[in-house]
N, C-alpha and C positions, 0 to 999 in steps of 0.2 A: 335508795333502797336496793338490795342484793336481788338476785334473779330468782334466787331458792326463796327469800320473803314475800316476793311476789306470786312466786308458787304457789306457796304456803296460804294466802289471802285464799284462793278460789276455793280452799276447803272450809274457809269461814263463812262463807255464804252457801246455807244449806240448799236452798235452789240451785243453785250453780253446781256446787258438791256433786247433788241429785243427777243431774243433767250430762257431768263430764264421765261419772261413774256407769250409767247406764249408757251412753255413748262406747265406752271402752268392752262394757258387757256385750255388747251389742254387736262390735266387731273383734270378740274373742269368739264370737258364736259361730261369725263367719269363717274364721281363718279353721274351726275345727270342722264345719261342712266343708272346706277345699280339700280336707284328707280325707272323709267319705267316699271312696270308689263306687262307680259305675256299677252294677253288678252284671258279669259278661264276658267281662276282657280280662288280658292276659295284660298285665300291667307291668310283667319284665320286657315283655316283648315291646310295648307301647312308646316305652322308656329308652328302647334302641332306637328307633324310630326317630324320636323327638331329638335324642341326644345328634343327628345328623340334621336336623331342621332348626335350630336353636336361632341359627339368625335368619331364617326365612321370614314368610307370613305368618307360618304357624307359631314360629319361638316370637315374636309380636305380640300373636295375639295371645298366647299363655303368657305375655307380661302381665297387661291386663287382668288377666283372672288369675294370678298370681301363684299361678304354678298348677291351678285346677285343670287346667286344657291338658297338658303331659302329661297327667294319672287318671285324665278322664274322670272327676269326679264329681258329684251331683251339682259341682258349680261350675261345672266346665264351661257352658256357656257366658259366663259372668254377669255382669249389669250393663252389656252392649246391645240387646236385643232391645233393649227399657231406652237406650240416648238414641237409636235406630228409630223405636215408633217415634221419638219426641221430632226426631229431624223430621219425620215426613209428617205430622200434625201439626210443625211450626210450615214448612213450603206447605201444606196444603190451606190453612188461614188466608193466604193469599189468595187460592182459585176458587175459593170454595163459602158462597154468599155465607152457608148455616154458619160454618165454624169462624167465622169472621166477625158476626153477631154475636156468640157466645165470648171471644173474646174481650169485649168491649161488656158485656155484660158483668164486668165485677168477678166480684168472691164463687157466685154461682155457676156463671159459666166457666169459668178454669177451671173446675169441679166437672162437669161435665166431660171437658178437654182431657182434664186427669184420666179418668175413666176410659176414657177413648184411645188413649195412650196404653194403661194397662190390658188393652184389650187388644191392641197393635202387639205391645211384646208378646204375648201370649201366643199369638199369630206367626209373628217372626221366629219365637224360640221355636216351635213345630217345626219350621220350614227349614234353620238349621240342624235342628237335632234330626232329623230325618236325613237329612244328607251325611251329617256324620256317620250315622249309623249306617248307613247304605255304604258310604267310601270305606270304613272300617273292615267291613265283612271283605272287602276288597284288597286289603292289603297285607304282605308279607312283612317281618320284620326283616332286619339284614342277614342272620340267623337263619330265613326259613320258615320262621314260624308264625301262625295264625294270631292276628289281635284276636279276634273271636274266635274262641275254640269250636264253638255250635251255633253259627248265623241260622238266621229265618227272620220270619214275622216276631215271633214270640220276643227275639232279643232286641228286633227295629222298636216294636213296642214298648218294652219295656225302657230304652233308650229313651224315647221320646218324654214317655211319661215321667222319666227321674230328672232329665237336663231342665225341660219346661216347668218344671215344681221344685227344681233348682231354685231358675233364674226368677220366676214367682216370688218366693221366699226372701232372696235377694232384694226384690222392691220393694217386697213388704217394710223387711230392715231397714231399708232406706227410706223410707216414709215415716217408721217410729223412731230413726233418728232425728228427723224433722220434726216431729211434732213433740217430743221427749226427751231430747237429747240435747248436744252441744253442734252445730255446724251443718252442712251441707250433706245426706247423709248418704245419697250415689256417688257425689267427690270424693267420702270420707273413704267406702267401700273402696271404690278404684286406688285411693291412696291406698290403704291397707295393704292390697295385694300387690302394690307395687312396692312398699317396704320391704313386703315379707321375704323378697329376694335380691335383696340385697345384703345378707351375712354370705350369704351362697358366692356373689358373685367378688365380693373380697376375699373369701377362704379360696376359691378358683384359682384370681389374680397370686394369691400367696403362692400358691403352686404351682402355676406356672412361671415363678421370677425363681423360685428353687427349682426348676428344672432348664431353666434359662432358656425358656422361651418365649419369655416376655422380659426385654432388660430394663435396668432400674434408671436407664436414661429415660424410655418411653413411659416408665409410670411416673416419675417426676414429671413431667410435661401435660400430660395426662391430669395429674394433681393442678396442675396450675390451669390447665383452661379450664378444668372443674370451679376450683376459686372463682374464675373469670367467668362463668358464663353465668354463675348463682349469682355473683355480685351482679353482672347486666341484666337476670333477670328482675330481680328485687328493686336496682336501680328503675328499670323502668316499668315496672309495674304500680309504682308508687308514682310515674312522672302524671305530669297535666298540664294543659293549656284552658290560664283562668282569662275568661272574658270579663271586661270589668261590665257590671252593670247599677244605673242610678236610677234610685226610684223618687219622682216626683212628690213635692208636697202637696198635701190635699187635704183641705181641711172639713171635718165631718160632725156634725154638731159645735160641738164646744172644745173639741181634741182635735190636734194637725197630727196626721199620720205621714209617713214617708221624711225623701230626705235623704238618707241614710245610702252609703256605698257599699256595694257589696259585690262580688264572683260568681260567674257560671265555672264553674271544672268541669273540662272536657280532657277524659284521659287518652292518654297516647296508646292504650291496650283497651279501646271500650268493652269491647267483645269477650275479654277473659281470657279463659284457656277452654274456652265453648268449640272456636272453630277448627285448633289442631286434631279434638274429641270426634267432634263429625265427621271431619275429612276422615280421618282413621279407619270409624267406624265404615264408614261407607266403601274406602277402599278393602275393608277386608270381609266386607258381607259377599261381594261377587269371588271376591280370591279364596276364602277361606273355607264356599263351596267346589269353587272349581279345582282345590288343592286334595280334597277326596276322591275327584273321579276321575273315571281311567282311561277316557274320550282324549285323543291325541293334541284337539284345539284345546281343550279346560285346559291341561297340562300347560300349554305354554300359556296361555292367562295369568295362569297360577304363577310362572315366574316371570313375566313379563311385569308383574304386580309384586315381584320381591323386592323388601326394602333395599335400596341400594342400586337398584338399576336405572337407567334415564327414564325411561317411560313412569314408573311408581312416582319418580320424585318430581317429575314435571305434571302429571294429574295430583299428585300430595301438594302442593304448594299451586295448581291451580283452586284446589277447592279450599286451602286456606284463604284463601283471598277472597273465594265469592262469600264462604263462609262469614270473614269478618264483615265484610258490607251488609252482607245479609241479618245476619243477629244484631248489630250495632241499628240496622232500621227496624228492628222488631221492637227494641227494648230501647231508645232514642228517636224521637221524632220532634225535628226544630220546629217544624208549623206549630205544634201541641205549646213547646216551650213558650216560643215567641206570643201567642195569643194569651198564654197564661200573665207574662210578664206587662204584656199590655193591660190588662183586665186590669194589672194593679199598679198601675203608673208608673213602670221599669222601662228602662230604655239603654241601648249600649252608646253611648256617648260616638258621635258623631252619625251616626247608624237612625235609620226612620225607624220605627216603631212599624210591628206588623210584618207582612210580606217581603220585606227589606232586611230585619233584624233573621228570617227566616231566614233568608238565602247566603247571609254572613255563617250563620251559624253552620247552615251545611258545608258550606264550603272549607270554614275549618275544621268540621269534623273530617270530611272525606279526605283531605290533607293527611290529620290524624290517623285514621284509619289506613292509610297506604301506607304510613313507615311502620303502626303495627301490625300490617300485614306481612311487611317486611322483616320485621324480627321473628316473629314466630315464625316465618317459613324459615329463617336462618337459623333458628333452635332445635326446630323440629328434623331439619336436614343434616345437621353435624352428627349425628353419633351414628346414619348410615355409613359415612365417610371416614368416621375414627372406627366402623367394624370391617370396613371394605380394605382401606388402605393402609391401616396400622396393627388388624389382627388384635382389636381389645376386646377380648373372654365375654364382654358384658353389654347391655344396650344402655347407653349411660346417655341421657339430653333427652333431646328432641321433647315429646309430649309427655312422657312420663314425668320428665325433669320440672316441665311447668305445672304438673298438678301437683306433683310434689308440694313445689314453691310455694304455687295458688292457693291451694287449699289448708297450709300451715298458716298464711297470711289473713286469708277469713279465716279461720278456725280461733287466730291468737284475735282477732279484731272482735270478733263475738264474743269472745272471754274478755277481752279489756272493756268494753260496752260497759258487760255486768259487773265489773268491778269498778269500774267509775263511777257509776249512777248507782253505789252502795256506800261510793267514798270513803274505796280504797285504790291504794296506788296499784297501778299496773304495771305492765314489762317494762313501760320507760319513764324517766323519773317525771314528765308532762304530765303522763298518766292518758298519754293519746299515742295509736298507733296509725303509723300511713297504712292503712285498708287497701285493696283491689277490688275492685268490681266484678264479679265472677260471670 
């Protein structure tokens, strides 16, 4: 079956229909809030500004919000303030007796957690929008001229109140994507805005190879580790190391149960594209205050913390790495497994059962987990080094590149789901897709 048939299937199934349609409603809604300005700012002026930051922290972190950071508009903040609270509600389950309880409490307490989350963004969007507006009123364009034509309170205020009911608004979307919609709906968001700039930055590339400042040797090259690095992402985001496991017979009234061979999959990427998102985040909550203000040590912070430099990339690929260990034992735990598999006569062939099958299994996950710790810090590092040392117009890899990926990969998995379990064929003629675990 052709690609366009398979298309054509998801509008046969009226739920699905439902779901991809309000999905797509959903983030046309947002890409028209990223053109909503500010109201305050001089937004020629803002646009000089940004046009000389493009590959800093700042042109970073407007990937992100997909161009709402450089026009300053009610979604400037993006959906960073929202994976920010998540990061410090997942490290605090750890120190923290209540929220550790709740965890383990089911449907109810993630509910709670939830909550406690949207109440951290709310929190966090303040503390940056406060600082934006404060650094703002602070800075010239190259021009001369005022972002803010009339600072005070009245404009910090109003600041605050339009970025935080921004980025509000923003989870909200992302939540009735979730509950409504097709996919992941703060991956879908981030995706969004990170498409939405990329016609920009191939109409750029176009014109800088006609003015021949970029030549047509380095965009051929360019094309090809593109090629390359989408195929090694895809390659191994579908890779896994399957443990065999056999479950003993046992017989239970009048029926033998068990017998039967079967896999644990433990993937080479447990962690997703979770831990380049955090690391990100995190690097750019301290830089992308200190890159407004006008204190001599913030300043060098601010570029000490610019992508591209030794310092940025050696804290960006240390917190990928704690990242990945860290999320990989949040949402994986061998003791859990191994007692489960016990409980029902599973055993990994040669391997004791229990405390034994436990510490097998950690050990090849943390194996696991260190080459994909490895990869994504090698994903997320290359397009510093192709803006540093080859002058390309665009931020092309790194994290963008994997939620790209990631998030087309669940998104095509959830739509093949509901089209197999309708019994109709999907993107591949199996009618099954290799999934990633996000």
């Amino acid at each position: 079956m052709s690609g366009a048939e398979s298309f054509a299937n998801i509008f046969k199934i009226p739920e699905l229909k439902k779901r991809v349609l309000f999905t797509l409603a959903v983030l046309a809604v947002y890409r028209i809030g990223a053109h909503i300005p500010t109201p305050g700012i001089d937004s020629v002026a803002l646009a000089e500004i940004f046009a000389q930051v493009k590959n800093t922290i700042l042109g970073f972190f407007d990937m992100f919000s997909g161009g709402a950071l450089s026009r300053l508009t009610i979604f400037a903040l993006g959906i960073m303030p929202y994976i920010s609270a998540s990061i410090i509600l997942q490290l605090l389950t750890i120190v923290s007796p209540h929220l550790a309880r709740l965890k383990k409490e089911g449907e109810q307490g993630q509910k709670k957690i939830t909550q406690y989350t949207r109440y951290g963004t709310i929190g966090i969007s303040i503390i940056q929008s406060t600082g934006i507006s404060i650094g703002l009123e602070a800075m010239l364009s190259p021009g001369g001229a005022a972002i803010v034509p009339n600072p005070g309170w009245e404009f910090r205020l109003m600041t605050i109140l339009t970025l935080t009911a921004g980025t509000s608004f923003l989870m909200w979307l992302g939540e009735q994507i979730n509950e409504r919609g097709i996919g992941n709906g703060i991956s879908l968001i981030i995706f969004a805005g990170i498409v939405a700039g990329t016609p920009a930055a191939i109409f750029q590339s176009m014109d800088l190879m006609g003015t021949g400042e970029l030549s047509i040797l380095i965009v051929l090259m360019l094309l090809v580790v593109m090629m390359a690095v989408v195929g090694a992402i895809v390659f191994t985001e579908g890779g896994q190391r399957r443990i065999p496991i056999q479950y003993a017979k046992r017989v239970v009234g009048r029926k033998m149960y068990g017998g039967q061979s079967t896999h644990l999959p433990l993937k080479v990427n447990t962690s997703g594209v979770i831990p380049p998102i955090f690391a990100s985040s995190i690097i750019m909550f301290p830089a992308s205050i200190a890159q407004f203000g006008s204190v001599a040590w913030m300043q060098t912070i601010a570029a000490m913390l610019t992508p591209g430099t030794f310092v940025y990339s050696l804290i960006f690929v240390g917190a990928i790495f704690f990242f990945c260990y860290f999320y990989t034992a949040v949402i994986f735990n061998p003791t859990d497994v191994a007692d489960n598999m016990k409980k029902h006569g599973g055993f990994v062939p040669g391997i004791r059962p229990g405390a034994k099958t436990s510490e097998y299994i950690d050990e090849i996950l943390s194996k696991l987990t260190f080459y994909g710790a490895m990869y994504l810090s090698f994903i997320c590092i290359l397009p510093d080094f192709l803006i540093r040392y080859l002058n390309i117009p665009f931020y092309f890899g790194g994290t963008s590149l994997l939620i790209v990926v990631g998030v087309s990969l669940d998104t095509m998995q959830q739509i093949e789901s509901h089209l197999v379990m309708r019994n109709y064929d999907g993107f591949t003629k199996k009618g099954r897709i290799r999934g990633r675990r996000g």
